[in-house]
Structures are given as structure tokens and as C-alpha cells.
C-alpha positions as CSV (number, residue, x, y, z in Angstrom):
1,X,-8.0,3.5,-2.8
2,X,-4.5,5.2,-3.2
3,X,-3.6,2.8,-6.0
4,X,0.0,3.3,-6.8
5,X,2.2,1.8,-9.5
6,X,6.1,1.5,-10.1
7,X,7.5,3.7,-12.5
8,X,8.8,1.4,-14.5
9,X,6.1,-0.8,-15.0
10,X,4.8,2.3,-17.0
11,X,5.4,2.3,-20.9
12,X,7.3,5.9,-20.1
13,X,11.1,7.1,-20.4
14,X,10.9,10.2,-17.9
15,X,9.2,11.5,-15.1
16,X,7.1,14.0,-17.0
17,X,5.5,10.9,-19.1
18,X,5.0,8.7,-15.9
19,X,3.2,11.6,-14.4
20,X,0.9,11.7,-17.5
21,X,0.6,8.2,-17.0
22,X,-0.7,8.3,-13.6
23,X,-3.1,11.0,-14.2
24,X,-4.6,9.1,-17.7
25,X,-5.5,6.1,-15.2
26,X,-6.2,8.0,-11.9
27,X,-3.1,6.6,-10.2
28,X,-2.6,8.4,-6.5
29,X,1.3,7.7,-6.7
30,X,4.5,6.0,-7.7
31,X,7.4,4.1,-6.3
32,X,9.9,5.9,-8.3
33,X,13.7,4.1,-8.8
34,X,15.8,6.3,-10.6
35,X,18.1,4.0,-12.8
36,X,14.7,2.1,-13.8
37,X,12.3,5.0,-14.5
38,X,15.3,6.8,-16.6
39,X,17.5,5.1,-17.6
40,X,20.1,7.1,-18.5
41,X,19.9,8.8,-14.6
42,X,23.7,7.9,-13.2
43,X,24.7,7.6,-9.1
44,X,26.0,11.4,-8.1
45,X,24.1,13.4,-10.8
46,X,21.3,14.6,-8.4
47,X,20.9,18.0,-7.4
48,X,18.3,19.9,-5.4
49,X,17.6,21.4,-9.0
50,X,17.0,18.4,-10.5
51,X,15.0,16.7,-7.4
52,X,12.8,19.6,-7.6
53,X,12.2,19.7,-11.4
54,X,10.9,16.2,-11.1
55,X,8.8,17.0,-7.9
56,X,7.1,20.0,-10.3
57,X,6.8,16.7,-13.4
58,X,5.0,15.2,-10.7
59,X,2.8,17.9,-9.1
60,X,1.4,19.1,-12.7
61,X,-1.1,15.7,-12.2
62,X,-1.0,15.5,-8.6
63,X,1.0,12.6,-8.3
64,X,2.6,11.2,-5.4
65,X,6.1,9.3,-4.3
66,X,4.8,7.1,-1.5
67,X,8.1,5.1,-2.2
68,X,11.6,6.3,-3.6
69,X,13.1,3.2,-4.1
70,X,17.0,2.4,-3.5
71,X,17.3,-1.5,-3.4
72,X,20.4,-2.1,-2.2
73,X,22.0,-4.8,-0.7
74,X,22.5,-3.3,3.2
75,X,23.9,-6.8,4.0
76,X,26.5,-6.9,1.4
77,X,29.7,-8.4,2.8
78,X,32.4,-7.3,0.4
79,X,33.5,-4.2,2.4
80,X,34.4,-1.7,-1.7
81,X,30.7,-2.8,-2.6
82,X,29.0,-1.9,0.4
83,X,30.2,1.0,1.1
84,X,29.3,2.0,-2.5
85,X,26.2,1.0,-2.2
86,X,25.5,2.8,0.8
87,X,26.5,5.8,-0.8
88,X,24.0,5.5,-3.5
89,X,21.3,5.3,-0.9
90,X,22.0,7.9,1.2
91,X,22.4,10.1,-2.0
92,X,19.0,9.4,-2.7
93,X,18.3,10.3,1.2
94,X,19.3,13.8,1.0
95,X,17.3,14.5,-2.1
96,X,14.1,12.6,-0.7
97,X,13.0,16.1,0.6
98,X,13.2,17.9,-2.6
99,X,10.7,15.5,-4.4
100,X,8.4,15.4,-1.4
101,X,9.3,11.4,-1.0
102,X,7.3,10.0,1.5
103,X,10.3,7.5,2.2
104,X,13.4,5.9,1.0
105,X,12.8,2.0,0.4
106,X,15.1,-1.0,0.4
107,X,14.8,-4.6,0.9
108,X,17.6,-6.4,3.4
109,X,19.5,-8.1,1.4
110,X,22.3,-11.1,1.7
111,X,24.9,-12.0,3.0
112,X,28.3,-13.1,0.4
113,X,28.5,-13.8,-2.8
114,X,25.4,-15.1,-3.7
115,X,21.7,-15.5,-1.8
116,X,21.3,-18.4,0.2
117,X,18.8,-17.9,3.1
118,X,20.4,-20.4,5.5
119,X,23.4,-18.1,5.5
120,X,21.4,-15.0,5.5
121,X,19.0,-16.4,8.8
122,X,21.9,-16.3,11.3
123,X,22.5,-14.0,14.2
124,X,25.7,-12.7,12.7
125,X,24.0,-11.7,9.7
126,X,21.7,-9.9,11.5
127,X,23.6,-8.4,13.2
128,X,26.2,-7.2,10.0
129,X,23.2,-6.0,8.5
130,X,21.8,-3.9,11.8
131,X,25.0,-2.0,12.0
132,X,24.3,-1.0,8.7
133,X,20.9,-0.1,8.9
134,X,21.8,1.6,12.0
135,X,24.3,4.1,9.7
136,X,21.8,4.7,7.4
137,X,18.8,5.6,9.8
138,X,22.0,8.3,11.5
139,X,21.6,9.9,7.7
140,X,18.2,10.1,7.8
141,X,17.2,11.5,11.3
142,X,19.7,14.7,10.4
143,X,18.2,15.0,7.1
144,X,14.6,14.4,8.6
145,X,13.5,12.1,6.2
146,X,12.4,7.9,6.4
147,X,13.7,5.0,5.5
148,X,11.6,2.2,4.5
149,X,12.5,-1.5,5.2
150,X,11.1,-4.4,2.7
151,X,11.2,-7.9,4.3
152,X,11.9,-10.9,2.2
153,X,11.6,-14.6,3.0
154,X,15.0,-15.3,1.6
155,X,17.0,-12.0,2.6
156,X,17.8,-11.0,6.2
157,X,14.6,-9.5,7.8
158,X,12.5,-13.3,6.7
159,X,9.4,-12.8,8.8
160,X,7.0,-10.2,10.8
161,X,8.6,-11.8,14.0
162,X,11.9,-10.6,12.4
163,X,11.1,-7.1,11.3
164,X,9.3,-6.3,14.7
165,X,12.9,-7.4,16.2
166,X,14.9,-5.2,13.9
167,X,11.8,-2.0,14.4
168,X,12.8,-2.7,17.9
169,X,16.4,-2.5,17.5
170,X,16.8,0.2,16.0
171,X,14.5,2.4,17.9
172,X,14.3,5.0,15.5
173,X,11.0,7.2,14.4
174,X,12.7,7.3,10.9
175,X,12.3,3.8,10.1
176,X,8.7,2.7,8.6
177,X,7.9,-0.8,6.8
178,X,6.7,-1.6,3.7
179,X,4.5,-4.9,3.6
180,X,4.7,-7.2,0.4
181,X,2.7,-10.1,2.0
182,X,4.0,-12.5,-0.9
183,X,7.3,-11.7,0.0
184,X,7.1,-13.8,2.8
185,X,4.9,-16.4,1.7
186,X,7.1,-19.4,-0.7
187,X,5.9,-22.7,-1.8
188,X,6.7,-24.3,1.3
189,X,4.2,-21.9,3.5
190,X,1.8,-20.7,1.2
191,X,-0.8,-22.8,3.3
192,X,-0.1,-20.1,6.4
193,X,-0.5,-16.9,4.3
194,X,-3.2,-16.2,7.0
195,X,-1.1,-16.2,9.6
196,X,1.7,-14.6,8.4
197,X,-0.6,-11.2,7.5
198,X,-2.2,-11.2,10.6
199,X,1.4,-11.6,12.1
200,X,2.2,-8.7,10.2
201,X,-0.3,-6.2,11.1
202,X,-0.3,-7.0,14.3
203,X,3.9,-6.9,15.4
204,X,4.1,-3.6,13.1
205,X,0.4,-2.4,11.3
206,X,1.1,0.9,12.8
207,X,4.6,1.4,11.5
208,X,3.4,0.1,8.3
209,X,3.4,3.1,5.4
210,X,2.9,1.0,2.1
211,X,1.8,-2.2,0.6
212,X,2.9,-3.7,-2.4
213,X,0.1,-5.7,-4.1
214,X,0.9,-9.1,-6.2
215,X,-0.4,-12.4,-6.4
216,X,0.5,-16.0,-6.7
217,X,-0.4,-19.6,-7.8
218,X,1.1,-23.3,-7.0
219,X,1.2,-24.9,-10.4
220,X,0.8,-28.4,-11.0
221,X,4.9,-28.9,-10.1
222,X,4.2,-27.2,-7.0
223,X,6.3,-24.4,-8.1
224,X,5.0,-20.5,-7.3
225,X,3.9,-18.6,-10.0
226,X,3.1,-15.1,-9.8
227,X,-0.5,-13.7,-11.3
228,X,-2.3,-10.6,-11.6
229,X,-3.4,-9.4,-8.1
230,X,-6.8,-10.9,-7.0
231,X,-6.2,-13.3,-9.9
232,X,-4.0,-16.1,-7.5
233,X,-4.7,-17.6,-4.1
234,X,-3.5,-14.6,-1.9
235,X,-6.0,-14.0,0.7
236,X,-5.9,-9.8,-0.7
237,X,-9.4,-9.4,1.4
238,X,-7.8,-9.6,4.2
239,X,-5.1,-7.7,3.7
240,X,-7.7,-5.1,2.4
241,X,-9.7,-5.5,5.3
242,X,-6.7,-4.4,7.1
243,X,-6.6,-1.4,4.9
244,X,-9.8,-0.2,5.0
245,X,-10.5,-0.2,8.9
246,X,-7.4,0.8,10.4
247,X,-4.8,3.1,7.2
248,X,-7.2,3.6,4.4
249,X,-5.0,6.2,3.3
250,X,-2.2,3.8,2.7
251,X,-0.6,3.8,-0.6
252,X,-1.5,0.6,-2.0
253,X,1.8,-0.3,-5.2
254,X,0.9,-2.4,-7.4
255,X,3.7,-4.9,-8.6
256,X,4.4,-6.7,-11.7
257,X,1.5,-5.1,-13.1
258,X,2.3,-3.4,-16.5
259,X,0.2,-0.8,-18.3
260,X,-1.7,-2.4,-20.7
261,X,-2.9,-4.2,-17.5
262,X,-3.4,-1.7,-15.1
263,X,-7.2,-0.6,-15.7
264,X,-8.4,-4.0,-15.4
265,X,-6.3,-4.8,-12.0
266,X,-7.5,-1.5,-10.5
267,X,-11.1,-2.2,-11.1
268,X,-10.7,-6.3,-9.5
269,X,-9.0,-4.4,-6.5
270,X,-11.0,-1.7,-5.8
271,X,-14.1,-3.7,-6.8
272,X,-13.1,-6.1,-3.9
273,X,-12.2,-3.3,-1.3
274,X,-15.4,-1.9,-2.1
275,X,-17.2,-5.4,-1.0
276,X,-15.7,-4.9,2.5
């Protein structure tokens, strides 16, 4: 499998280190966030230098960017922090192609001042958050690059149904998805996880270019709690199923997963994909 982790779930202060990281424990890739995997990287201070000095960190161990992530809030309503915010993602658009990123990723986001997902499932919400999305996808297809879209049960794009809508909308080859079943999955639908992955793969599988891999129990105040993956009651043999007939190339991120960890999560995973 092309395992994959976040950067910053590495015990690592710099791209160089993350890449030793990877190679140590045979890791295909990583979902790299700037601000995260350095921390003292600031918003304008990328240059084609400096996107391709981390590309060469990278390609010493072989090591992927399936996802360069930029989560910002597209939805945002206060017109000063948008528009910064914006900025900072297509900044990290035009220097995708200099670190060989296969994408730029970002969840959807909410509408004002705080999340609350009644607010955020409305048409007009949608629709704010479209005409942003379209602005952004403009910035990629000159720069030939992608953007990835992360749906979230509480943010705008909620379900598959939802994401194959906006896909659909946009119309763009420059707009991909990446699939984090549990982030549509809550305590309220966790019965219809089934459902919701096959609804997934089947309104976009093909447009799908990353999955993030986590897991999840109900405790005993029927509150979610997340787990290591194939340690909860995600059905992750499906979703591997998936995987393994139809994208086994697919970079597979593992999330909340730190290093001390990872060896014993890759094995469970791969153990299981192996079974299929």
C-alpha cells in the first residue's frame, strides 16, 4: 500500500527530517502543511527556490506529497479574512509545481463566526462557498495544478450526495476529492457508515485521489471517540476493498496516528488489505 502520513504527526522540525522519517518506516508519502511541519515557515516566504529545495529534502528518500495541505476556511464570511485566506492558498497553488505536489487540499469550511452545521447546510451557503471555490479552481487551471476538496459532516460539502453536486458544479478537471470516510460519519449515523462509503465511491470513486485513514468508537455516553485505525468500528475492509480493486495506487494518509505508533498501524492496515 502507499501508506502516507502527515508531516506533523512525525517527531521532526523540517522537511529534511520528515523525509528521513518516511524512509526509516517505508512511508510512500506525506500530506505536508507548511505552518505545521515548520513552524517557523510564514504566509509570502515561498519561492520557487525554496519549493524546490524541499522537493530535493524529499526526493533524497523517495518521498512523495500526495497532499499539500492549505485548510482554509473557503466559506469564510467576513469579506478582510477571506480574502486573506485565499491568498494563502493560492500562494501555496503556484508553488505546488515546484515540490511535485500531487494536489492542493482543503476542507469547506463555515459559514460566520463560529461552526454551526444548520447554518452551514443551506443553499446560500453553498452557494457563497462555490463562488469561492470557483476563484480558486481559475488559479489552478492557469497554473496546471489541482485542488483537492475534503468533505466534512459539519462544514459545507456534508455528504457524497453533496460533493458529487459541487464536482458537478464546478465542472473542472482541476478539482479531485479527498475521502475521510469518518468525516462524514458522527454519533448520530455511525449505524450507516456502509452506506455512506459506498455512496462515496460510487457518486465520485473515480475523482477520488487520497484517503485519509482514522477510526472511531461510541463510548458508553454515546459520545465518538477516535482510535487507532482498524482498532474502532469503521468498516476499513471495505473501504480497502475499494482500494485494492479499482485505485490501488492511491495514497492511503494516515491520521492522528503519531510516530511512536506508526509501525504497529501500518502492519494492522496492510495486514488487513493483504486478507482481501
Amino acid at each position: 500500500m502507499n501508506f502516507s502520513m502527515r508531516g506533523h504527526d512525525f517527531d521532526a522540525s523540517s522537511v529534511k527530517e520528515v523525509s528521513e522519517k518516511c524512509a526509516k518506516y517505508g512511508v510512500y508519502g506525506v500530506q505536508l502543511v507548511m505552518p505545521k511541519t515548520i513552524p517557523d515557515f510564514k504566509v509570502g516566504s515561498f519561492s520557487p527556490a525554496l519549493a524546490q529545495k524541499m522537493k530535493a529534502e524529499l526526493d533524497e528518500n523517495n518521498v512523495k506529497i500526495p497532499v499539500l495541505g492549505c485548510y482554509i476556511n473557503p466559506s469564510c464570511t467576513n469579506e478582510d479574512e477571506l480574502r486573506s485566506q485565499m491568498n494563502r492558498f493560492k500562494e501555496q497553488l503556484k508553488y505546488a509545481r515546484f515540490l511535485d505536489a500531487h494536489m492542493v487540499g482543503t476542507e469547506t469550511g463555515y459559514v460566520g463566526d463560529s461552526c454551526v452545521p444548520e447554518n452551514n447546510h443551506t443553499e446560500e451557503a453553498y452557494q457563497h462557498f462555490l463562488g469561492n471555490l470557483k476563484e480558486l479552481v481559475s488559479c489552478a487551471e492557469k497554473l496546471g495544478v489541482m485542488i483537492g476538496i475534503e468533505g466534512v459532516k459539519i462544514f459545507v460539502i456534508n455528504s457524497p450526495q453533496k460533493m458529487r453536486r459541487m464536482l458537478d458544479d464546478v465542472n473542472s478537471p482541476n478539482v479531485l476529492c479527498i475521502f475521510d470516510p469518518v468525516n462524514f460519519i458522527g454519533a448520530d449515523n455511525y449505524m450507516e457508515q456502509d452506506k455512506i462509503i459506498d455512496d462515496a465511491f460510487a457518486l465520485y470513486g473515480e475523482e477520488m485521489c487520497a484517503v485519509h485513514l482514522k477510526d472511531f468508537i461510541i463510548d458508553e455516553q454515546g459520545n465518538m471517540r477516535r482510535v487507532l485505525p482498524t482498532e474502532g468500528i469503521l468498516n476499513t475492509r471495505k473501504i480497502l476493498t475499494y482500494i485494492k480493486n479499482n485505485k490501488p495506487d492511491m495514497p492511503v494518509v494516515l491520521e492522528e496516528v503519531k510516530e511512536h505508533d506508526l509501525e504497529k498501524v501500518m502492519k494492522n492496515v496492510q495486514a488487513l488489505y493483504d486478507s482481501i
